[in-house]
C-alpha positions as CSV (number, residue, x, y, z in Angstrom):
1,X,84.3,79.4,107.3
2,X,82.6,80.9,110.8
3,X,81.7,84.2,111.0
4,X,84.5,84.2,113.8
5,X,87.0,83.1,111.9
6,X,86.6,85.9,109.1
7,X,86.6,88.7,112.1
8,X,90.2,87.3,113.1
9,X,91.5,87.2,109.3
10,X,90.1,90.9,109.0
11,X,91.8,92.1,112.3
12,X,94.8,90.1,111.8
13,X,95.1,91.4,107.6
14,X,94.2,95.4,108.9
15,X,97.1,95.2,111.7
16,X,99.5,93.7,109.5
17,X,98.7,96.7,106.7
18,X,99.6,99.2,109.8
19,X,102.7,97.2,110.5
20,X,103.9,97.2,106.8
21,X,103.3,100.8,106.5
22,X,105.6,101.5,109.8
23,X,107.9,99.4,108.2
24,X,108.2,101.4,105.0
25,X,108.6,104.9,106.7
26,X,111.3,103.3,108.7
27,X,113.1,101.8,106.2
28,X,112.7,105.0,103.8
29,X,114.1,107.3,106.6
30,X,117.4,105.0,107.0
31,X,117.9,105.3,103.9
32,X,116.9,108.8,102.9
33,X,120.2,109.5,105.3
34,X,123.0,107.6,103.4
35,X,124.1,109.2,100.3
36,X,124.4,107.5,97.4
37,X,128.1,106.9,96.0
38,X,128.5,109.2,93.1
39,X,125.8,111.8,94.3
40,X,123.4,112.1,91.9
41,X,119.9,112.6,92.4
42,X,116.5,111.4,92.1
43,X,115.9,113.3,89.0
44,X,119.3,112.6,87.2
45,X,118.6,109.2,88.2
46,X,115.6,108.9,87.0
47,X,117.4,111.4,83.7
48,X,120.2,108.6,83.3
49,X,117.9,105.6,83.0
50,X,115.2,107.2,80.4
51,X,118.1,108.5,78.3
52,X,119.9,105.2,78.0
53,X,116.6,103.8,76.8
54,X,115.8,106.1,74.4
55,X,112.9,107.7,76.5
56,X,113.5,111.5,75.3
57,X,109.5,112.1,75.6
58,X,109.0,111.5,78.9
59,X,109.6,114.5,81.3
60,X,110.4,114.9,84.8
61,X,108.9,116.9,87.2
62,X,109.1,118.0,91.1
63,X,105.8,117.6,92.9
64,X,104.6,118.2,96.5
65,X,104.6,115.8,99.3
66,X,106.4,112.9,100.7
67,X,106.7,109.4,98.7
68,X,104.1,111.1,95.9
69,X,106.0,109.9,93.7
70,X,104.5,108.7,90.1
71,X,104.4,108.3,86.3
72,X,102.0,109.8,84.8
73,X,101.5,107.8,80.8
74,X,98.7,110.3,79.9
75,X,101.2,112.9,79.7
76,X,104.4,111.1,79.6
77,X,105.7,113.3,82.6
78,X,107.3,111.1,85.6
79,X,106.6,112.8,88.9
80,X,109.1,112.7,91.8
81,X,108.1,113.6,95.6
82,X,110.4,116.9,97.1
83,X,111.5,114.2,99.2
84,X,113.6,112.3,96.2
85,X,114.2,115.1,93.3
86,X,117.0,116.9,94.4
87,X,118.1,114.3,97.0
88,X,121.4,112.0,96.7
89,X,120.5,109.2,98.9
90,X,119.8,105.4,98.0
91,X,116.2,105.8,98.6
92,X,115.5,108.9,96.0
93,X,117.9,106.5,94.0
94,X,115.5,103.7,94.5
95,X,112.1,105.3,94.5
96,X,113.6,107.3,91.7
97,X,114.8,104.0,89.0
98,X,111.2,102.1,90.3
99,X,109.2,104.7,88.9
100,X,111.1,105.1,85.6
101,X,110.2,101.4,85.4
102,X,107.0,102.2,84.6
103,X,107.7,104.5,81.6
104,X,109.7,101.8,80.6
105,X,106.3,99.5,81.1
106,X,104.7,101.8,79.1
107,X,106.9,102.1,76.4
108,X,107.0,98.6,76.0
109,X,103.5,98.0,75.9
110,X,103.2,96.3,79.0
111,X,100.4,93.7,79.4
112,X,100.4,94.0,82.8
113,X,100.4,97.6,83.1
114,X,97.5,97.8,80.1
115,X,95.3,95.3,82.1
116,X,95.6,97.8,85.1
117,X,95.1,100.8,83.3
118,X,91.7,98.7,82.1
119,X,90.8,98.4,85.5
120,X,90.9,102.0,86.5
121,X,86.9,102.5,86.1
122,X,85.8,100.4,87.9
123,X,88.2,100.9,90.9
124,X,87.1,104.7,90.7
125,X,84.0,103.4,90.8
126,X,84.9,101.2,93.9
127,X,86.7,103.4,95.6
128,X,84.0,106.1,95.3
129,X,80.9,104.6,96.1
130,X,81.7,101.3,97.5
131,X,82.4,102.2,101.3
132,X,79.4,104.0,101.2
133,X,77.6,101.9,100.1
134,X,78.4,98.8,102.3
135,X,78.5,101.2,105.5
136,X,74.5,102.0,104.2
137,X,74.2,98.4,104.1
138,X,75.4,98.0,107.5
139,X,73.4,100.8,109.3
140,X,70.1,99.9,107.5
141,X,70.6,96.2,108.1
142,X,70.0,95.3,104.5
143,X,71.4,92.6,102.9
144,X,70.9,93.8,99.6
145,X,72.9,97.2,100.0
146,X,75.6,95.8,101.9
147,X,75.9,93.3,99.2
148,X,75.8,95.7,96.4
149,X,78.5,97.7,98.3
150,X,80.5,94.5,98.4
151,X,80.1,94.2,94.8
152,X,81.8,97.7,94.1
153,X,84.6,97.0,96.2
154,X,85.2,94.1,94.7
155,X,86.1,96.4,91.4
156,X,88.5,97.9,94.1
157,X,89.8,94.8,95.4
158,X,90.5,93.3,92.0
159,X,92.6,95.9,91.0
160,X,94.8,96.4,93.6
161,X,95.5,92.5,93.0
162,X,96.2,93.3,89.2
163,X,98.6,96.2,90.7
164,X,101.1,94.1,92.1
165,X,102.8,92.0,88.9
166,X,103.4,95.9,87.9
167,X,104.9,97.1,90.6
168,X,107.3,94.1,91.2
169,X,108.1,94.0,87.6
170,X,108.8,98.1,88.4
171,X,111.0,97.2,91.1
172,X,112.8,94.4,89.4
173,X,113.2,96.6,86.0
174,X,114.7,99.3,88.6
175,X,116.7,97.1,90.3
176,X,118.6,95.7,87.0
177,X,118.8,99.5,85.1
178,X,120.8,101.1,88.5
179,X,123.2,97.7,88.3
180,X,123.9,97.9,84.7
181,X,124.4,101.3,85.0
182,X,126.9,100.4,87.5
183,X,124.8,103.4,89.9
184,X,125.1,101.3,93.1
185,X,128.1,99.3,94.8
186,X,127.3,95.7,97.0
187,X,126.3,98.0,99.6
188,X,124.0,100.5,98.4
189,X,122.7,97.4,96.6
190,X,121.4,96.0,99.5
191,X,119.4,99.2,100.7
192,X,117.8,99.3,97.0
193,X,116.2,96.1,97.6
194,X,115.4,96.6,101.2
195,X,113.2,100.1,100.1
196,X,111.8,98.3,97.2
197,X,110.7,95.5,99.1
198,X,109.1,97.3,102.0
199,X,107.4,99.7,99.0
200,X,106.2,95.8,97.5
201,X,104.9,94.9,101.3
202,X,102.9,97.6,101.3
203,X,101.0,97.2,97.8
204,X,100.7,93.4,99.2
205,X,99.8,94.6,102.4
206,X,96.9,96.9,100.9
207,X,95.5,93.8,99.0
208,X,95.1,91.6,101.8
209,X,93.5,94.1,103.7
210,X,90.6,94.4,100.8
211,X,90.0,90.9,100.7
212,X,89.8,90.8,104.5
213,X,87.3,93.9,104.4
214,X,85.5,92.1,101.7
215,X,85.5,88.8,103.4
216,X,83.9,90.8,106.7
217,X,81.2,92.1,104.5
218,X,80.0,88.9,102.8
219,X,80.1,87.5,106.4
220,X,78.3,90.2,107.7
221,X,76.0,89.7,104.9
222,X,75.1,85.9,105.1
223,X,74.1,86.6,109.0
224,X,71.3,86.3,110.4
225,X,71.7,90.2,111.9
226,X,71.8,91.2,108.4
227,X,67.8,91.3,106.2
């Protein structure tokens, strides 16, 4: 593949992550504005599902910010954004049941989610050092740093591919819990999916763009500009 080719893969992956992430805001905000139909909130959302699993060890917590919003299995304590804990509408619903999916993954022993938590060192370790690293690479000129810095974003890349069986299987576990449940009607059904799927672009969206940056860097260094 030319060197050409790999710029216009890059550029086309990078705007296509920007374009996903508009998406998401946008389709959070709509959203975020219709109330669900009985009223309930993130948190007794998130309450309801746990409890008719059995999940009494897993605690839920408020926490700062804006789509923060996470499970944390070191301390069993699932962590909702300000944005979705006390709010009623389909997306604190949504956001709400998709991360109680993961303390369902990790009650269940999830392969998926053990081979991610696996992969956490050495996507630290990517994440850390690796832009460094290649950007070294770049300014020096030297193929053997850049190459080395593409080798610790690989660890990067490789996770955030391993990251998205667990967060669809999140999203389908969510999807399935608020419909048993009988917590959303045809119509708030539909705006469940659409904020799950434009949460899913984004994790997809994120991966591309790695591979693109990666397949920039090997590019970069198998040229002739690079020692």
């Amino acid at each position: 593949m030319s060197t050409g080719v790999v710029y216009l893969l890059a550029a086309v992956a990078f705007g296509s992550s920007y374009l996903v992430k508009w998406w998401l805001k946008r389709t959070y905000r709509t959203w975020s504005q219709v109330p669900n139909q009985y009223g309930v909130t993130g948190a007794q959302t998130a309450a309801v599902i746990l409890q008719d699993h059995g999940l009494d060890n897993v605690q839920i917590q408020g926490v700062r910010g804006k789509l923060t919003d996470h499970y944390d299995p070191a301390k069993d304590i699932l962590r909702l954004s300000e944005s979705n804990y006390a709010n009623t509408s389909v997306a604190a619903m949504a956001v709400s049941a998709h991360e109680v999916g993961h303390a369902l993954q990790d009650a269940s022993n999830d392969l998926r989610l053990r081979f991610r938590r696996f992969l956490v060192p050495l996507a630290a370790l990517g994440s850390r050092f690796g832009p460094m690293v290649a950007f070294a690479g770049l300014m020096l000129n030297n193929g053997f740093v850049l190459r080395l810095g593409v080798f610790l974003l690989a660890g990067m890349m490789i996770f955030q591919i391993a990251t998205l069986p667990v967060e669809f299987n999140a999203s389908k576990r969510a999807l399935a819990n608020l419909e048993r449940l009988g917590l959303t009607d045809p119509a708030q059904r539909d705006g469940v999916r659409k904020v799950l799927t434009a949460a899913a672009f984004t994790y997809i969206a994120a991966a591309a763009s790695s591979i693109a940056y990666l397949a920039f860097l090997i590019g970069r260094s198998r040229g002739s500009s690079v020692a």
